[in-house]
N, C-alpha and C positions, 0 to 999 in steps of 0.2 A: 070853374076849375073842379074836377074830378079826384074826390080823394079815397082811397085805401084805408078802411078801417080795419084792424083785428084786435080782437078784442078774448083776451084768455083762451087762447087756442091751444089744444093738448094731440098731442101725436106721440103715439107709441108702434113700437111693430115687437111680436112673439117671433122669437129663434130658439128652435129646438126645446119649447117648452117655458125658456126665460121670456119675460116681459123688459121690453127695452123701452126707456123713455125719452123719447128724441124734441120732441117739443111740450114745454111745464108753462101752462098759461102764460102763454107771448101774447103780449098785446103790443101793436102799434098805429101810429098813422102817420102816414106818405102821400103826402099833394103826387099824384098823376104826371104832372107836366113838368116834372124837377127830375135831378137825378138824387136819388138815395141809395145808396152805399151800405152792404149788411156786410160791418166785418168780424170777423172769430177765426177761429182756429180751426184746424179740420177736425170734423167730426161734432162740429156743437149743433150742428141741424139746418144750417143755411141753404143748401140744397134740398133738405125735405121742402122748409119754406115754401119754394119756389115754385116746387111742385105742387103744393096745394092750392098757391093763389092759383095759376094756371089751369088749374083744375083735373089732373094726370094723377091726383090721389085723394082721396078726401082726409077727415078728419074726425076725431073721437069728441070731443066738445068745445063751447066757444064758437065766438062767429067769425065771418070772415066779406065783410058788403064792400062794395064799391058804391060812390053817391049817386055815378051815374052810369048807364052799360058803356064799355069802350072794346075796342078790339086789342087782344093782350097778345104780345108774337114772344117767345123763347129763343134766348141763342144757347146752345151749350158749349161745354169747355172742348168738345173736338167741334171740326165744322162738317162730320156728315154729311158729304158731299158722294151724290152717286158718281163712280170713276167712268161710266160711259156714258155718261155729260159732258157739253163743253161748258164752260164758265158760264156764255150764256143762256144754256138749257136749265143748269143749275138754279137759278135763280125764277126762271120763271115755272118750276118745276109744277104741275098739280094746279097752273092756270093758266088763262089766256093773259096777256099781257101786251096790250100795243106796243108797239114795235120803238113808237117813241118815247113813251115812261121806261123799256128797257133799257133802252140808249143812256137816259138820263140814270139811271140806276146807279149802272154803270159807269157812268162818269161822276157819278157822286162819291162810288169807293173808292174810283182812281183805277178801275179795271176795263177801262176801251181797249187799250193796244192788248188785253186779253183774252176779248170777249170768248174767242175759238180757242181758247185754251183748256187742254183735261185737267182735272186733281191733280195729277201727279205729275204734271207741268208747270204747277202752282207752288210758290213758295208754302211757308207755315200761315205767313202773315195775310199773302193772296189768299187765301183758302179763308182764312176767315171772316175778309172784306167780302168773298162771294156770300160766307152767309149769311152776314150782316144784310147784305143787299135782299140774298131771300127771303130775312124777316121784314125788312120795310118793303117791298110789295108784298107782302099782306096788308098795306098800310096802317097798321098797327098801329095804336096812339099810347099804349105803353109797351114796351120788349124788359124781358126778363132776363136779367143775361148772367151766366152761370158759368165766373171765371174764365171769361173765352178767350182773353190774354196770359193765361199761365202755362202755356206750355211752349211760349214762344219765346226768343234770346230775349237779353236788358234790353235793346237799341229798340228794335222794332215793335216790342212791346209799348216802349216809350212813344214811337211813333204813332201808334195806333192809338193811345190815349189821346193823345192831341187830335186826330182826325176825328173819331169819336166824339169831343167835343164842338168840333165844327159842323159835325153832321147832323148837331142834337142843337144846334143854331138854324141850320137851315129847314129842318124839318117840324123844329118845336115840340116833338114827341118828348117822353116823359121814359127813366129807366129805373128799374132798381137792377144794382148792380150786385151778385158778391164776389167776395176777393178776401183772402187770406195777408193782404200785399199792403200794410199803411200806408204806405207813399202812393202807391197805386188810390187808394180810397181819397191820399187829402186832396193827388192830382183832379178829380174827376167829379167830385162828390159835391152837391149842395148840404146835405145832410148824410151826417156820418150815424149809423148804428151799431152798438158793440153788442155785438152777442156770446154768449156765454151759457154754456147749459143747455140749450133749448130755450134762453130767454132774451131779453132785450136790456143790455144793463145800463145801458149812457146813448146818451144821444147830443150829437155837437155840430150847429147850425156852423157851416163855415163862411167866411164874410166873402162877396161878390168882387172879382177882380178877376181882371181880363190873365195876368199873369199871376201863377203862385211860385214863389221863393220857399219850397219848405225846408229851409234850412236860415231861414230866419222869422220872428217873430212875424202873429202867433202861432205859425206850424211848429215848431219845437214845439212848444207847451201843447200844444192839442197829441202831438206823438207821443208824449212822455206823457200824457194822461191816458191813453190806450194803454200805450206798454204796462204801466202800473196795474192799470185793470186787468188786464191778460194774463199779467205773471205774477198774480197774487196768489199765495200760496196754498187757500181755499182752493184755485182753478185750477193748479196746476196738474 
């Protein structure tokens, strides 16, 4: 098993001469093959995160290892999809891809009767299954995924959590996820992180079950312990 060490990792960026402190020695560590879930508020630094394990910005000190190399794919919160693609151009974009790992791609988002479809023929939710699909051909054995359910209604968002979860069944890849969304993090999450600041403040192993009720025990008390941590008057 492949794990995600970080270890006091400090990220700042200068605007206009101010020094801004976006990440204050984070440390964590994420087993590879789980889903873990970085939740906060916007603007506490979850997106720089992301960026650095991926490697798209570096970092001022502190480390950042994997135990062993894997291939890491990003989805972001829009699905940048080129508009004179079809669905299935989109996906095998920037490689070859046999004709029948495409197929099966595609039938893994639930985008066949699509395939020949443009962006802008695509629902909100289409659009994001294409790039979901683009990240796994790269066969990526971790995806980084960067709120790519927030801009999409209650219902299908809903939906797409559940898919998400069957496809990280079938696949066995490993995610870290962020999301602003508690319900969204208890639905998906093997491990919850609460961030704050630029740091890592709580961390809540959530127990294995095929269905979650979070609206009965112990999701309540894991929510009302976030919310507590979030809207302490320190954070606010």
């Amino acid at each position: 098993m492949t794990t995600l060490q970080i270890t006091d990792l400090c990220k700042s960026y200068t605007i206009k001469g101010t020094r801004h402190h976006v990440l204050r020695q984070l440390s964590l560590t994420a087993d590879c093959d789980r889903i873990t879930v970085i939740l906060g508020k916007s603007g506490c630094g979850k997106t720089t995160l992301l960026r650095l394990i991926c490697g798209l910005e570096g970092y001022e000190s502190g480390s950042l290892k994997l135990s062993a190399p894997i291939n890491i794919g990003m989805m972001f919160q829009e699905a940048r999809l080129m508009p004179w693609l079809t669905c299935r151009e989109n996906i095998s974009f920037g490689q070859k891809l046999p004709r029948q790992e495409l197929d099966q791609l595609l039938a893994t988002v639930g985008l066949t009767s699509f395939a020949d479809a443009y962006p802008k023929q695509l629902s909100g939710g289409m659009q994001q299954r294409t790039a979901l699909a683009r990240t796994l051909a790269q066969h990526s054995q971790l995806i980084l995924m960067d709120e790519p359910f927030a801009a999409l209604d209650y219902f299908t968002r809903l939906q797409l959590q559940q898919e998400l979860l069957c496809i990280k069944k079938l696949t066995h890849m490993g995610m870290i996820f962020v999301t602003h969304n508690i319900d969204e993090a208890m639905t998906i999450a093997d491990t919850i992180l609460v961030m704050q600041k630029g740091r890592i403040e709580k961390k809540i192993d959530l127990p294995v079950a095929k269905e979650r009720d979070l609206l009965s025990e112990p999701y309540l008390s894991y929510k009302k312990s976030i919310l507590v941590s979030l809207l302490a008057p320190d954070n606010i």
